[in-house]
N, C-alpha and C positions, 0 to 999 in steps of 0.2 A: 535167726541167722539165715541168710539168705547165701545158698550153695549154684556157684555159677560154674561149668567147664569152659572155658576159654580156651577154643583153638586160634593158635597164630604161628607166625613166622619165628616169631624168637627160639631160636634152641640150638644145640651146642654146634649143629653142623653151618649156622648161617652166622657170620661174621658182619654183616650191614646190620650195624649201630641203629641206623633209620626205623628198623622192623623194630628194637627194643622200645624206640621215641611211640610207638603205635598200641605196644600193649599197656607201659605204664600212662597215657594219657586218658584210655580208656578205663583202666580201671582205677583209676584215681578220681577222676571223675563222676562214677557208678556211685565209687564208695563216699565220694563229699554229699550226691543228691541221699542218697539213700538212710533212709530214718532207722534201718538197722543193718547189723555186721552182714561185709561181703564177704566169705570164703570162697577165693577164688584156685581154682583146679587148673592149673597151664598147663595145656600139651600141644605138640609138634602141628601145626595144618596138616604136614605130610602123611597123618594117622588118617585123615578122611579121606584120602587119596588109594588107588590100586597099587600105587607103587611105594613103598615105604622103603626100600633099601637104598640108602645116600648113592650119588653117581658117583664114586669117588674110583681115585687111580684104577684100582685093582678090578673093579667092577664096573669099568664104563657104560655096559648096557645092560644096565638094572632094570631098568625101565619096559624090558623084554620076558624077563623074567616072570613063568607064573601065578598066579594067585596060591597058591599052596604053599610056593618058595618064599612071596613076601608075606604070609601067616607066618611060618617059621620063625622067620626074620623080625615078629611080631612079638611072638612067644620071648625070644631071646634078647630082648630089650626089653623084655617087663611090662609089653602093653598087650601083649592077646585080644584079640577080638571080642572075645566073650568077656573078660576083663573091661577093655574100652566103651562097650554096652552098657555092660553096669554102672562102672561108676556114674557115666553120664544118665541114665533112665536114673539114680538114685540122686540127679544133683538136679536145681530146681528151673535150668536154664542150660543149653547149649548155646555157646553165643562163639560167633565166627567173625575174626576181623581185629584189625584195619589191617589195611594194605591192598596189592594189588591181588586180589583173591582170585578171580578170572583170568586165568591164563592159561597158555596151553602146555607146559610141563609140570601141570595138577591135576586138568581134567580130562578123560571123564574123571569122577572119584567115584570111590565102592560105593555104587548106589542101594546093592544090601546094606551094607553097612547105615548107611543115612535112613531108610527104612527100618532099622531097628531101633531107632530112637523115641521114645514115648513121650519124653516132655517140649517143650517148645522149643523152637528151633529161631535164632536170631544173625540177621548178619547184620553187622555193624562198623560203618564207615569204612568199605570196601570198593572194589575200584576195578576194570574192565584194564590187563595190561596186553598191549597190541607193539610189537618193536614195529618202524617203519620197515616197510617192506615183506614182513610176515603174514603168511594165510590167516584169512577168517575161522572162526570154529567149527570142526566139523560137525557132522550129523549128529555122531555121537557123543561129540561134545555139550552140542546145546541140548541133547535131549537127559545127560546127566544136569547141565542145569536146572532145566523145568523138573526135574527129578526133587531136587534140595528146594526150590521154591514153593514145589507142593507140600512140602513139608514146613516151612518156613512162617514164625506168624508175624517178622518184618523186616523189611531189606532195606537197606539204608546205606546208598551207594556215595562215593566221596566227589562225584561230579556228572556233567551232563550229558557227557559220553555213555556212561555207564548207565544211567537211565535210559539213554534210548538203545542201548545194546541189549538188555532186559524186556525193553517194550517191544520190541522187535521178534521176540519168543513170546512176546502175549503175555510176558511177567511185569505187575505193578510193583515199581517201587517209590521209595519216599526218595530224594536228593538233600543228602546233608550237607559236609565239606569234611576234609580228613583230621580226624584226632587227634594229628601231632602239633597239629597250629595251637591247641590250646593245652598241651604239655608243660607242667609246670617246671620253670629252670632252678636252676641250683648254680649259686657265682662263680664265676670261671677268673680268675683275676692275674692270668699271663698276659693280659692284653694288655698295654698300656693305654690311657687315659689321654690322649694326645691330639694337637689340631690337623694333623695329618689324616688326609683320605684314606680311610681304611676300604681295602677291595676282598672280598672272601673268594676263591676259588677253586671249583672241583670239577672233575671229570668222572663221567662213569666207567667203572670196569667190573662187569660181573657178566663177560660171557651175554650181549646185548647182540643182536644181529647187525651182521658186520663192522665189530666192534677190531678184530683184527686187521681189517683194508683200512679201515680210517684214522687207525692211531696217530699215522702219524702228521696229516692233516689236522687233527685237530690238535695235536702241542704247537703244531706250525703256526694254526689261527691265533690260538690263545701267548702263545710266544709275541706275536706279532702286533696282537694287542694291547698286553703288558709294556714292550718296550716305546710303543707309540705314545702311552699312559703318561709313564716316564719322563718322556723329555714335556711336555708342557703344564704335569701335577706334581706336586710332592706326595708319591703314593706311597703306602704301606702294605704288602701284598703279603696274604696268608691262608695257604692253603689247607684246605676243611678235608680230615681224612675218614672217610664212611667205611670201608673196609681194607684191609690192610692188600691188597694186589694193587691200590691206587699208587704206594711207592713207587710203582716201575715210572709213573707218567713224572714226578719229580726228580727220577735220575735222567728223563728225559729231558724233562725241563733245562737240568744244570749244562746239560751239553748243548742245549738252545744259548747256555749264557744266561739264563733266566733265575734269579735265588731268589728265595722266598722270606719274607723276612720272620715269620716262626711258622712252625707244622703245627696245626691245629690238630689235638691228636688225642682222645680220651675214650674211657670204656662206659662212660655215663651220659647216654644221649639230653637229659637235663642241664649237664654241664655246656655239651656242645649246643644247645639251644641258644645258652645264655652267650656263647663265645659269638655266635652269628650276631646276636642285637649289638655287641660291640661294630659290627661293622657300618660302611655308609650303602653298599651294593654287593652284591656277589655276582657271580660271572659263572652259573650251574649249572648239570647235567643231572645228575640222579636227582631225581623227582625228591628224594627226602630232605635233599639241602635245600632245594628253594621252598618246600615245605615248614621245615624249620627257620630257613630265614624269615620268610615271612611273618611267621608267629611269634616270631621276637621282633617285628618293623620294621623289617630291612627289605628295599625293595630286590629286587632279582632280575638279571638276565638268563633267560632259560636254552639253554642248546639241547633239542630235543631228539632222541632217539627212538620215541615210544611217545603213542598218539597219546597217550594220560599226560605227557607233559605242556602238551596245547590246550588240551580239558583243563589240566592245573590253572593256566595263566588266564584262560578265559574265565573261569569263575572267581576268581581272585582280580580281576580287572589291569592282569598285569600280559596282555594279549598282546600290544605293540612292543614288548620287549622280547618277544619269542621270535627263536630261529629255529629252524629242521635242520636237521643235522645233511638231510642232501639240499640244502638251500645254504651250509655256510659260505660265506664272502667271506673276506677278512674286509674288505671297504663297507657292505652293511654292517658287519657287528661294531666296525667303528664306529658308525654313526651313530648306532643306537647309546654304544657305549657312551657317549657326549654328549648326546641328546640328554639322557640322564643324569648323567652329572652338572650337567650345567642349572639342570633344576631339581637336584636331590632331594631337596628339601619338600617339595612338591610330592615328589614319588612316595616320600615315606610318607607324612600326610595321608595321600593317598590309600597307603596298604593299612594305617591303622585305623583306618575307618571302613574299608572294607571288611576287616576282622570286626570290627566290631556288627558290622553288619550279619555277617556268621555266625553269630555264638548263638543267640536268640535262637534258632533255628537247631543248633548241635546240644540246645543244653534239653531242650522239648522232646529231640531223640533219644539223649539218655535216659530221660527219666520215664517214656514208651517202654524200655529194655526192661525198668525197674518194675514196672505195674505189670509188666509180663510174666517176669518172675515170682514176682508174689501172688497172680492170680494163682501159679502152677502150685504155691504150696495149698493152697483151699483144700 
């Protein structure tokens, strides 16, 4: 038996599906290459971090708060320090990831902490997240990096951003692509089966840098796209919901005059995988839609708010359908939008050979994770 702790983003305080799509891709994956049982140990990323207490209503500035106060806070949620130690020095793998792991409302993290760990230390399919228009990492940021990297026996980032954001601290890493592209679905069967152009679309809302001056530009663009859709497609439009505050942008929608014709809307990111391959394109903002679209064959137009989302399309070879969120038109995204559909067919082609191109490469990195593991039982 092979005992793994896996930190990630999935846990009760974080409501984006997308993060769920990242742990079980990964560890389903571990346990297909793996010649014996994975016990795997899920806890919060935010336990390797100085700050553990949620920013929630009551406590807006946690994040200010001591190291003694967020021990406490440690204790009283059943993970203590000296607890978190152990279990991980007695399990035969720390392994961190996917997602966007590098960002600046995680680090630094308790670099004692990451220095108590004895057994090997893994990050896995992890990713560099920068919002447009947000500062670089500070000093103390990257020197908690080079912190966890010295400790680290392989780092396996999900695009080529992130490797040069790494190399640029003197850190080697290996360039994989993200876990959720090869997340296994499960049928989703409210779509109908239909020759109507099916279009997926989502917006992000999770608190992105200046995600409140834009809102209303961007229902404006996408309003304006849809209805242009409209008069010369017979489209089917269905919006993909990643975490439940995206609601506000469909009561938005209905006051543009814009319906939807079903809410894509579930608690099993498998399901929603499967609901994207129904579609012909999606029209995405949170990096895990066009993720998942992708991985089910669906090409993607990406409106990007965070440099990982041009990382994303550039390594997926889906580069000319990205827009920056301070570059939207409504007459480019037109274009693009046409541009692809008049040759979908093409685009999907496209993205399934791309993927294919990917795997070979993500399935080489699993199984690094695996020979890691079992060296540490020797």
């Amino acid at each position: 038996m092979i005992k793994i702790v896996h930190f990630n983003f999935n846990n009760k305080y974080n409501l984006n599906i997308g993060d769920q799509a990242h742990v079980y891709a990964i560890q389903e994956t571990l346990s297909d290459l793996s010649d014996e049982p994975i016990e795997f140990k899920t806890k919060s990323i935010k336990l390797l971090g100085r700050q553990v207490i949620p920013n929630l209503l009551r406590y807006p500035a946690a994040r200010h708060y001591p190291t003694f106060i967020q021990n406490i806070y440690r204790i009283l949620i059943g993970e203590s320090y000296n607890k978190l130690v152990r279990e991980c020095n007695e399990a035969d793998l720390v392994l961190i990831g996917g997602g966007g792991f590098f960002m600046s409302n995680l680090f630094p993290l308790n670099n004692k902490l990451i220095n108590q760990f004895s057994v090997p230390i893994v990050l896995f399919g992890v990713g560099y997240n920068q919002n447009l228009g947000s500062p670089d990492f500070t000093e103390q940021q990257n020197e908690s990096v080079k912190v966890l990297a010295d400790k680290a026996s392989l780092i396996a980032v999900r695009d080529a951003r992130s490797v040069n954001f790494l190399k640029k601290l003197g850190i080697k890493s290996k360039l994989m692509c993200d876990p959720a592209i090869f997340l296994r679905e499960t049928s989703f069967n409210a779509i109908p089966k239909d020759s109507h152009l099916k279009i997926g679309i989502n917006l992000a809302r999770h608190e992105w840098n200046m995600q409140a001056q834009l809102t209303d530009t961007l229902v404006d663009s996408y309003s304006q796209l849809i209805k242009d859709a409209r008069l010369v497609k017979d489209v089917r439009l269905y919006y993909f919901v990643h975490q439940p505050t995206e609601e506000l942008y469909i009561e938005l929608f209905k006051q543009k005059g814009v319906l939807f014709d079903y809410i894509v809307k579930t608690d099993d990111s498998r399901e929603l995988k499967a609901a994207y391959g129904e579609m012909d394109l999606t029209v995405s903002m949170m990096l895990h839609s066009t993720i998942l679209a992708f991985g089910a064959g669906t090409p993607s137009i990406s409106i990007g708010y965070d440099k990982k989302n041009a990382a994303f399309m550039k390594l997926t070879d889906q580069y000319d359908r990205y827009m920056s969120i301070d570059n939207l038109s409504n007459d480019a995204l037109k274009q693009i939008f046409y541009k692809t559909i008049n040759d979908i067919d093409a685009a999907k082609k496209s993205v399934l050979i791309t993927k294919q191109l990917l795997r070979p490469l993500y399935i080489e990195l699993a199984k690094d994770v695996i020979k890691i593991a079992k060296n540490s039982k020797l």
